[in-house]
N, C-alpha and C positions, 0 to 999 in steps of 0.2 A: 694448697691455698685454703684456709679457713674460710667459715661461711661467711664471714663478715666482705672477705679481700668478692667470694662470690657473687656476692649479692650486690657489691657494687659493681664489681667488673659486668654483672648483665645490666647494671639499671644504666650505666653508662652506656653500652652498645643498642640497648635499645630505644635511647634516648637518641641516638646518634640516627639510628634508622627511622626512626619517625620522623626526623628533619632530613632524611634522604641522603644521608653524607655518610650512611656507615657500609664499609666496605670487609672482607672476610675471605683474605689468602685469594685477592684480584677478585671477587666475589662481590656483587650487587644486589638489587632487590632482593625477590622472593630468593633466591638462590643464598646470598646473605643472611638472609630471615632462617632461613630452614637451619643455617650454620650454627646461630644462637641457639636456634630451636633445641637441639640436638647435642648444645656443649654440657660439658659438666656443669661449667660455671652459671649456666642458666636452670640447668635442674635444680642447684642448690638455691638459684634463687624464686624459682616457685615455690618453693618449700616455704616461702616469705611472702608467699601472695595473701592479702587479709582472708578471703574467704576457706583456705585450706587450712585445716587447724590440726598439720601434721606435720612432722619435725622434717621427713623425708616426703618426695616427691609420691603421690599416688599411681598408681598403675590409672588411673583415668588421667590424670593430666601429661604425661609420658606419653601415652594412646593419643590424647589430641594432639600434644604438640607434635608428633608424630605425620598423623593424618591431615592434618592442616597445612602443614606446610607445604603442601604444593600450591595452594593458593593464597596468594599473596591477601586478601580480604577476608575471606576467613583467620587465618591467619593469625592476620593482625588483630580481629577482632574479640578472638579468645583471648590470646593476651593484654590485651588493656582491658577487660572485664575479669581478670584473675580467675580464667575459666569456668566459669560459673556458666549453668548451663542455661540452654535455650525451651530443650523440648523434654529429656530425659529425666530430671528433678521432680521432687516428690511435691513438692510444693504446688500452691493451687494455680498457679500462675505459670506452671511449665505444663498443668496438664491442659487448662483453658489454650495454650499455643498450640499444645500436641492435635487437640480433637480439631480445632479449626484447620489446623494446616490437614489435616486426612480429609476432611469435612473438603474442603476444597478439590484438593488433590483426586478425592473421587469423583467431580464437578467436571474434571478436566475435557473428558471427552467431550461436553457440553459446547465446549467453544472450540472444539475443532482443531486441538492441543495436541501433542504426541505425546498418550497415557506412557508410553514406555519408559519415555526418559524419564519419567518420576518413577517409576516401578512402588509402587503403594502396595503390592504386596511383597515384596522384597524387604520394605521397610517393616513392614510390621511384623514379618520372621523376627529382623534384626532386633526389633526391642520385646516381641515376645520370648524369644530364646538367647538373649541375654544372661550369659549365667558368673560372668564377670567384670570388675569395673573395666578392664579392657572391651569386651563388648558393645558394653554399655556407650564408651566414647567413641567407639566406632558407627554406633546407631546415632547417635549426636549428630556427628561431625555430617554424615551421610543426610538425615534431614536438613540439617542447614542447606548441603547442598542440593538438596530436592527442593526446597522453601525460593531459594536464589534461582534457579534453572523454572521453576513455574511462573515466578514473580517476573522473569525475564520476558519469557516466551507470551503469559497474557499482557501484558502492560507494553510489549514493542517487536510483537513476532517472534513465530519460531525459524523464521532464515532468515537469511541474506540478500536483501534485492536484488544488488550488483551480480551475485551468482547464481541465481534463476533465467534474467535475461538483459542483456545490452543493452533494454529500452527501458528496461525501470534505473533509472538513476534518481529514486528519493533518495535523499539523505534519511536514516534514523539515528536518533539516539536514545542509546540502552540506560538503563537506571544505573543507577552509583549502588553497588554491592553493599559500601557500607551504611549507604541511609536506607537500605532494606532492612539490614538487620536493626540499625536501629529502632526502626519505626517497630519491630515487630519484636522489638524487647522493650521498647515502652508504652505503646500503645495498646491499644485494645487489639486483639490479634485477627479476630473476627472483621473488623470494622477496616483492617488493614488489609488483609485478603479481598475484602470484597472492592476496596479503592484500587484495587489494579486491574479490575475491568474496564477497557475502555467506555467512558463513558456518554457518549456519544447515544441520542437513541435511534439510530440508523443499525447500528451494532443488537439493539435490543433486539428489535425486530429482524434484524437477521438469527441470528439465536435463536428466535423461537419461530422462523422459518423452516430453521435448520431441523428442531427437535420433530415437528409436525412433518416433514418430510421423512423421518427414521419411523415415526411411528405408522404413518401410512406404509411406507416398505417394510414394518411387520406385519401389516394388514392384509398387505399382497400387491402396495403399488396402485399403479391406474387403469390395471387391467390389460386386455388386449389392445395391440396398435391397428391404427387404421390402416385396412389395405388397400384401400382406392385410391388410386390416381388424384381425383379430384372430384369433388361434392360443389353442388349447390343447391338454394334454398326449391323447394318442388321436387326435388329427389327421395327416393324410399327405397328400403330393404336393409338388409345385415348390415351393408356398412353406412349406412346411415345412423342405425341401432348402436354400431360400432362407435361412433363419433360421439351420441348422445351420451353413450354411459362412459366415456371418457371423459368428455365436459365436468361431466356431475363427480365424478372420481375427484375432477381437479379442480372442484368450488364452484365453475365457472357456469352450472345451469344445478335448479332445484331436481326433486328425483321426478321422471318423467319417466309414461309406458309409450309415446309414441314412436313410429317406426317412418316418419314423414320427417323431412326438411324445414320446419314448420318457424314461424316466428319469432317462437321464444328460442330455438336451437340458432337461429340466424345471431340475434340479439348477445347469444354467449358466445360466439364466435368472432363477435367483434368486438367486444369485452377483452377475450384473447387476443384479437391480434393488436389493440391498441396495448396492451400488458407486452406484446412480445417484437415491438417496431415494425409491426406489418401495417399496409394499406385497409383500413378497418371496411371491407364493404361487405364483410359476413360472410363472401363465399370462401367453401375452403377449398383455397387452389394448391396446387404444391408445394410453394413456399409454406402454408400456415400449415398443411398436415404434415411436412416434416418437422414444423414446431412441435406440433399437437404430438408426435411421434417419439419426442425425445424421451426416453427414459428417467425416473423420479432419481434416479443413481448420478444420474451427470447434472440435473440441475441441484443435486444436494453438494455434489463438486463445486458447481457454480457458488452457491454462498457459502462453502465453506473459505474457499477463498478470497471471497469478498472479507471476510468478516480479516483474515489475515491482512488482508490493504486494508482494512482501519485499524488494527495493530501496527502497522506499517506507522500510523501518521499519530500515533497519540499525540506527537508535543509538536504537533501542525497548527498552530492557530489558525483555523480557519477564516474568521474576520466579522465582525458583525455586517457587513457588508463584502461581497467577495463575488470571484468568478470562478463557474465549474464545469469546466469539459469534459466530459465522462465519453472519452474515445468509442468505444464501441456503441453507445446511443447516437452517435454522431450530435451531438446537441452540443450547446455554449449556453448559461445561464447564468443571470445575477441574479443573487439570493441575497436578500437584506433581512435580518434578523430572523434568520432558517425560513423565509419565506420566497417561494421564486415571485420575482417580480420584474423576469424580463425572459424570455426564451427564441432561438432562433435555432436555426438547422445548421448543421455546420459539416464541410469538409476536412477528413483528417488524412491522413499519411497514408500513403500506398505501400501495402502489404508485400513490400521487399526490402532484404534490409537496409538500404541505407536511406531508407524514406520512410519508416513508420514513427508516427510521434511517438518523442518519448515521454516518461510519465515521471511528474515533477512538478513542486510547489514555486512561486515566485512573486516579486509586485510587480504588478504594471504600474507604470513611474507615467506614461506619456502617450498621447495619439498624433501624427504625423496625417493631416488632412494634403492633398492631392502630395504622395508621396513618389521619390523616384524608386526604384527595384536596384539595391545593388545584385547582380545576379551573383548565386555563392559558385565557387570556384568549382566544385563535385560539376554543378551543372556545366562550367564555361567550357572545361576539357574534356566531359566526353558528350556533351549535347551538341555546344556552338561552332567548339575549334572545329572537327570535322569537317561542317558547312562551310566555316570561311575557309578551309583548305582546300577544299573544291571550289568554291566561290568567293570572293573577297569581299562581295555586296551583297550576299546572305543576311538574314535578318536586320534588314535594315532599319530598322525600330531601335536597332540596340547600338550604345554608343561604345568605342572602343575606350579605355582611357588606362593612364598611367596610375603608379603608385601614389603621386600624388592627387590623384582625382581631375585631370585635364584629359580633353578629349585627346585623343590624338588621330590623325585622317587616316582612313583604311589603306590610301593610296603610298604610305611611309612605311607599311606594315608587310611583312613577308609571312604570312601566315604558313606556308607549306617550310620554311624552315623553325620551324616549330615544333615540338611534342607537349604530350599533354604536361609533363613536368616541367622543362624548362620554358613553356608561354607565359611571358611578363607580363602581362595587362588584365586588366579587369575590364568588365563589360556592367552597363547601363544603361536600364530605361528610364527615358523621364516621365516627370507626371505627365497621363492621357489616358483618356478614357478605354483604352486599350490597353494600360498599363500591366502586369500582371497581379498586380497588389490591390487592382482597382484606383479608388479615392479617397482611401483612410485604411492605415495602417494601426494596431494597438500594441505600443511595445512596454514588455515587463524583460529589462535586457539579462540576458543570459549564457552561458557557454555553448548553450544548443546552438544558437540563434532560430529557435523557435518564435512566432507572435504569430496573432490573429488579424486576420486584413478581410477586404473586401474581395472582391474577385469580377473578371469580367465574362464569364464562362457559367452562369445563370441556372445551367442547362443540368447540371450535376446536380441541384438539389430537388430535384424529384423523384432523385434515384432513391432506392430504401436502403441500400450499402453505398454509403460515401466513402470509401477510399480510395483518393485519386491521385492528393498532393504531394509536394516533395517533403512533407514533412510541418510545416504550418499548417494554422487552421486557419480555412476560409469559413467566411460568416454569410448567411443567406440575407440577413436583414444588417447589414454593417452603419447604415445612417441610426439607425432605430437602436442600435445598441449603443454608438455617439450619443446621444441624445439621452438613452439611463444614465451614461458613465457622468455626463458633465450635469446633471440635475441637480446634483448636490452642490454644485459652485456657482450658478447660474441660473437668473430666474427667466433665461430663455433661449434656452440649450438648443434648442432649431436654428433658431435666428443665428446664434452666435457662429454655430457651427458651417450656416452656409454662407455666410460673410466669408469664412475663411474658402468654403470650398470655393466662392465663386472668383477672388482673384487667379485661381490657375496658380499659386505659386504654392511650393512646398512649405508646408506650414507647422510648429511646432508644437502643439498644446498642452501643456502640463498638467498632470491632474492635483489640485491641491491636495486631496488626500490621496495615496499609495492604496491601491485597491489588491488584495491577495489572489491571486492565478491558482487555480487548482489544476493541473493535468490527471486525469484518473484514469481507471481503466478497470472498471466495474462491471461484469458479464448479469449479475444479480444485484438489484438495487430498489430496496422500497420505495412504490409509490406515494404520490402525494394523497392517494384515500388509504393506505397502509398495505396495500399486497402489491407482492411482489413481482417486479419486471424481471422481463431475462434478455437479454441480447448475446449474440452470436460473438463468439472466442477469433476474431477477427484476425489479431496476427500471434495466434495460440500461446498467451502467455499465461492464461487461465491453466492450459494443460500444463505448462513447462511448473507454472508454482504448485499444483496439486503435486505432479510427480515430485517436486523437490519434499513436499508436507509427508509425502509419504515415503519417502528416506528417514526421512527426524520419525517415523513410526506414527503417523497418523492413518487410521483406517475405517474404511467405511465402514457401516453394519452387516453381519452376516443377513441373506437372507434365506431364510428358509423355505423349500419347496416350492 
């Protein structure tokens, strides 16, 4: 075949593949792609590509098509740009790529990345000992691929939710490979590096949480831990001394010689335990000196992780107005233009697995004022059925009823010919001040069926570890969070609200605007004065994501001696 019969037979096949219809001896995509890649007919028709001004194929486009072809985006990318390169070329515009992308790439540890999968110095062997165009395309293809694997990993994580743990079920979405390369073959490459930092300034400040916690663990850390029992304020000796110069290790007191329990030691002690959801009354009891006790190595785990859940959510709109549960705070808050401007205490899932909440964005659509409780099925067969098998007038609060939603009398029901599988009926309470739900339900519906309610059980928010429920979150002040949510529709959102509560009947309230649900699960989380909290690894999903970060080759700092 003549180079003419060549050069069409590729312009046609790959004309055919770009509209997704070109097939290759029962061969599809990439596997397709590589087939072209690899024929004669397409070698001769590189040789026709405008920017190659050689009659025969070069030993560098052979090399990429080559190396490329296992991925279908790269791939494709070299040939519709007639090979022309990205980072390798002499030109000022491939070196301005080249330094930025290293420029970055040595940055990586900074955000808590896996330096290895870019291997930056492997790369720079590759184009310092280049001694052929083969090489050469080989060092190419290889940054490209280190360029996409960075851009991936900072702009939307480096794992997988769904494979860390059962209870992260965010959704992500990864970037489009080829508006990467686009953007960083026409744009400013510098300016493009730096736009795949999340930009979020929750993320800043973890960052440089992060960097200030490496640099004190070369310093030596926070010193010795405290080995008393329990301290309070009129106390004196070592471990008083002990206590003092760990404060001041961890910001939390100026430098002091006293060896006393003294006022200003109390005052940073309750500084700490409001930073760390403890009871701030300054003594340090057990709980706070095992805070105080934790090592700079685990809470540098702590936000390293954190900062991966806000990789997690880059293309999360959070919402100029929104709700955020940060699980292990136990808190529910509405934030209106990044401002909190509602807070209560809240109930979250009980630390086994078919009850811990899971972690998940969504809208709340609606509030259900004196709501009934469909009880969910997990409960009715291994909580209720029991009881009515033993008893048939067991919880009597809860109404039997059919598919259809009608009651039906306990006295027509054979509860002991029953198993927890084949029991037909569903159970219900109705609205009562005993109800389980309370008086107000807040639904943003879902596949969990997860939502936020009231509660009649009071008595659990004064605990400092809230997890109790089955899985929803109860609210400590649920009228008072009514009352933010319908503000913006109503110029008198008490009123209206207890109008409804007061007829007794199940009521439906729509919210005209869709307010965005954040479920999070945040162990380290800057403060509203900018330093950072830390809360306890509750149903260890903190450990589960570090050990997966450090699979993909993330590692903490050696320390030395």
């Amino acid at each position: 075949m003549d180079s003419a019969a060549n050069f069409a037979e590729s312009r046609e096949n790959i004309d055919k593949y770009r509209k997704g219809d070109f097939t290759m001896n029962g061969l599809t995509g990439v596997a397709a792609l590589r087939g072209i890649l690899l024929s004669a007919s397409f070698l001769a028709f590189a040789a026709q590509a405008p920017l190659l001004a050689q009659t025969l194929p070069s030993p560098f486009v052979q090399t990429i098509a080559v190396e490329a072809s296992e991925d279908d985006a790269v791939a494709a990318f070299y040939l519709e740009n007639g090979y022309s390169t990205l980072w390798t070329g002499a030109a000022e515009v491939d070196v301005q790529r080249r330094s930025a992308l290293f420029a970055a790439l040595s940055r990586a540890a900074d955000h808590g990345l896996p330096v290895a999968r870019y291997n930056v110095t492997r790369l720079a062997a590759m184009l310092s000992g280049a001694q052929t165009e083969g090489d050469r395309a080989r060092a190419e293809v290889a940054l490209t691929r280190a360029y996409l694997a960075y851009a991936r990993d900072l702009s939307s994580g480096a794992t997988e939710p769904k494979t860390v743990d059962p209870g992260i079920v965010r959704e992500i979405t990864r970037p489009d490979p080829a508006r990467l390369l686009s953007q960083i073959q026409t744009r400013n490459p510098a300016e493009v590096l730096q736009g795949l930092v999340p930009a979020s300034p929750h993320y800043a400040q973890l960052m440089r949480t992060k960097l200030g916690l490496e640099a004190g663990l070369a310093q030596g850390g926070w010193g010795p831990v405290v080995t008393a029992t329990s301290l309070a304020p009129g106390d004196a000796g070592d471990s008083v001394v002990a206590l003092r110069d760990r404060l001041i290790a961890m910001g939390y007191l100026t430098r002091s010689a006293t060896s006393r329990y003294d006022a200003a030691i109390k005052a940073a002690v309750q500084r700490f335990q409001l930073d760390h959801g403890l009871t701030a009354d300054g003594k340090s009891d057990a709980a706070t000196l095992a805070a105080l006790n934790i090592a700079p190595q685990e809470r540098l785990k702590s936000v390293i992780v954190a900062m991966e859940r806000l990789r997690w959510m880059h293309d999360t709109p959070l919402g100029d107005r929104h709700i955020w549960v940060n699980l292990p705070e136990f808190t529910s808050k509405i934030i209106d233009q990044g401002r909190v401007t509602f807070e209560t205490r809240a109930v979250v899932g009980k630390n086994v697995p078919a009850q811990r909440t899971p972690e998940f964005s969504d809208m709340m659509a609606h509030m259900v004022i004196n709501p009934s409780w469909g009880v969910p099925r997990s409960i009715i067969v291994s909580e209720y059925l029991p009881l009515l098998q033993r008893n048939p007038n067991a919880v009597s609060h809860m109404q039997v009823i059919d598919n259809r939603g009608r009651v039906v009398p306990r006295g027509a029901v054979n509860f002991a010919g029953y198993s927890a599988r084949s029991f037909p009926f569903g159970m219900r309470q109705p609205p009562s001040d005993s109800n389980a739900l309370g008086l107000v339900k807040f639904m943003f519906p879902n596949k969990h069926n997860i939502y936020l309610h009231d509660t009649p059980a009071k008595n659990l928010f004064s605990h400092e570890v809230r997890a109790y429920s089955h899985g929803c979150i109860r609210l400590a002040d649920p009228f008072d969070f009514a009352y933010a949510l319908l503000s913006l529709q109503s110029d008198d959102p008490q009123g209206d609200f207890e109008r409804h509560l007061k007829t007794r009947n199940e009521t439906t309230v729509k919210l005209e605007q869709k307010v965005p649900v954040h479920l999070v699960y945040f162990t380290a989380w800057p403060g509203a004065k900018g330093q950072m909290t830390y809360r306890d690894d509750i149903y260890d999903r903190d450990a589960k994501l570090f050990q997966a970060l450090e699979a993909a080759g993330v590692a903490l700092p050696v320390v030395q001696g």
